[in-house]
C-alpha positions, 0 to 999 in steps of 0.5 A: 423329537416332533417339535411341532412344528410342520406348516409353522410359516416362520419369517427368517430375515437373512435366511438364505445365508451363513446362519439364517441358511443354517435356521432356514434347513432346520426349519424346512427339516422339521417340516415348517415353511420358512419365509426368507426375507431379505435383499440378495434376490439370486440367493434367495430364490435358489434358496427356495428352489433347493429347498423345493427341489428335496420335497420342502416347502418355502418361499421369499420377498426381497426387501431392503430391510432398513427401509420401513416401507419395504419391509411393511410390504414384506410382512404383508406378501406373508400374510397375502401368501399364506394368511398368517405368521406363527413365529419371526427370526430376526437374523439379518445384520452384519458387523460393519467395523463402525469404530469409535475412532474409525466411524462418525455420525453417519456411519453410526446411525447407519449401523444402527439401522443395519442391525437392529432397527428392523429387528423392532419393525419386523416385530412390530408389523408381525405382532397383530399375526403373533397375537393369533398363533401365539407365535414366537420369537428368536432374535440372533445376537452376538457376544460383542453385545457381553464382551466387546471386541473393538472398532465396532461400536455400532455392531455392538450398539446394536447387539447390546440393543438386541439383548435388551428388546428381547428381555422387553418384549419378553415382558411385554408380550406375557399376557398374548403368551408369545415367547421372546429369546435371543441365541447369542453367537461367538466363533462361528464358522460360515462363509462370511468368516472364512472370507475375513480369515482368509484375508490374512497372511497365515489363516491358519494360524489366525484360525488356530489361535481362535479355536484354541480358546473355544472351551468345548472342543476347541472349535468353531461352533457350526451355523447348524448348532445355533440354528438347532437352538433357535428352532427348538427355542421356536417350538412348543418344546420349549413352550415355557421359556421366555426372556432368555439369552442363550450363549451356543458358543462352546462356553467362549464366553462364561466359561473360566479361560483356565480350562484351556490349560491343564490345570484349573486355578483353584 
């Protein structure tokens, strides 16, 4: 299927690891050129010289994105470079274990800002150029923002925030017709996560136990399968849906947990 998207310049924040790597292949696969904004320079200029190297097209800007400045001066290297923006993938963020017990003040705000307060910059300095493409946007978001997970009340704070400017931009975007949708995340596997499980004991065990209350297969979902959503949801594919949050979780989240046993509860 052509998503139409070759020559799309799409902003990906964190595009050069974990999943925003994942959404930056699948991208340069269906021809766009992914603009990979973020503040690990050596990832991101390997990143691209990779991409470049298999024939693709790509390109970046370091920012330290909870700096507004920076990342004033980000959107504008895009638009200096290549003269519009047709589509923003908010990815960058991290879950920093800022607890309710365990976190302060500080600690909290900072999250804040680590994980959603760019979300809103980066939109909102890429909106004159989203206005011109009709462009989209995808914002990443995790299952804590639905389920909670524990001693990360910034992370979930921010993801909660995610979900609820999606839904608001989605509204007030209508009348520019630019489309707003989150992908939300569960049991993903990427580097980062296997660094976490291979800070206990047994791993596997801690890997079996996770896996084994995934629905669909009883697997991690893959940074390729959420980044397949999000390029789709940024094409004019799926040019008529908006406002939406879409679980690529292998129905951790909302599905009964009494499929996991051989017998449903009726």
């Amino acid at each position: 299927m052509d998503l139409n998207l070759k020559n799309k310049i799409i902003i990906v924040t964190g595009g050069s690891s974990g999943i925003g790597l994942g959404i930056t292949q699948t991208l340069v696969e269906e021809g766009a050129i992914p603009y990979l904004i973020g503040r690990e320079a050596q990832q991101l200029e390997d990143t691209v010289k990779n991409i470049k190297k298999t024939g693709g097209q790509a390109a970046y800007s370091i920012a330290e994105l909870t700096d507004p400045k920076q990342c004033k001066e980000a959107i504008h290297r895009v638009v200096e470079d290549y003269g519009r923006i047709d589509g923003l993938v908010n990815n960058a963020g991290v879950n920093d274990g800022v607890g309710l017990e365990s976190g302060d003040y500080e600690s909290f705000i900072e999250s804040i800002n680590k994980n959603v307060t760019h979300y809103f910059m980066m939109a909102h300095l890429s909106l004159p150029y989203l206005k011109k493409s009709k462009g989209a946007i995808v914002n990443i978001g995790s299952k804590t923002s639905v389920t909670g997970q524990g001693g990360t009340s910034g992370y979930a704070a921010a993801n909660g925030g995610r979900n609820a400017l999606t839904r608001e931009w989605a509204v007030e975007l209508l009348p520019h017709s630019i489309r707003v949708n989150a992908v939300i995340v569960s049991e993903c596997y990427t580097p980062m996560y296997e660094s976490w499980v291979q800070h206990f004991d047994d791993p596997e065990s801690v890997m079996k136990g996770i896996t084994d209350k995934i629905p669909l297969e009883n697997r991690m979902t893959t940074a390729k399968e959420i980044a397949d959503m999000v390029v789709f949801l940024m094409s004019s594919r799926s040019s008529h849906t908006t406002g939406q949050l879409i679980f690529v979780d292998g129905g951790y989240v909302h599905l009964d947990r009494a499929v996991l046993h051989k017998h449903k509860s009726m």
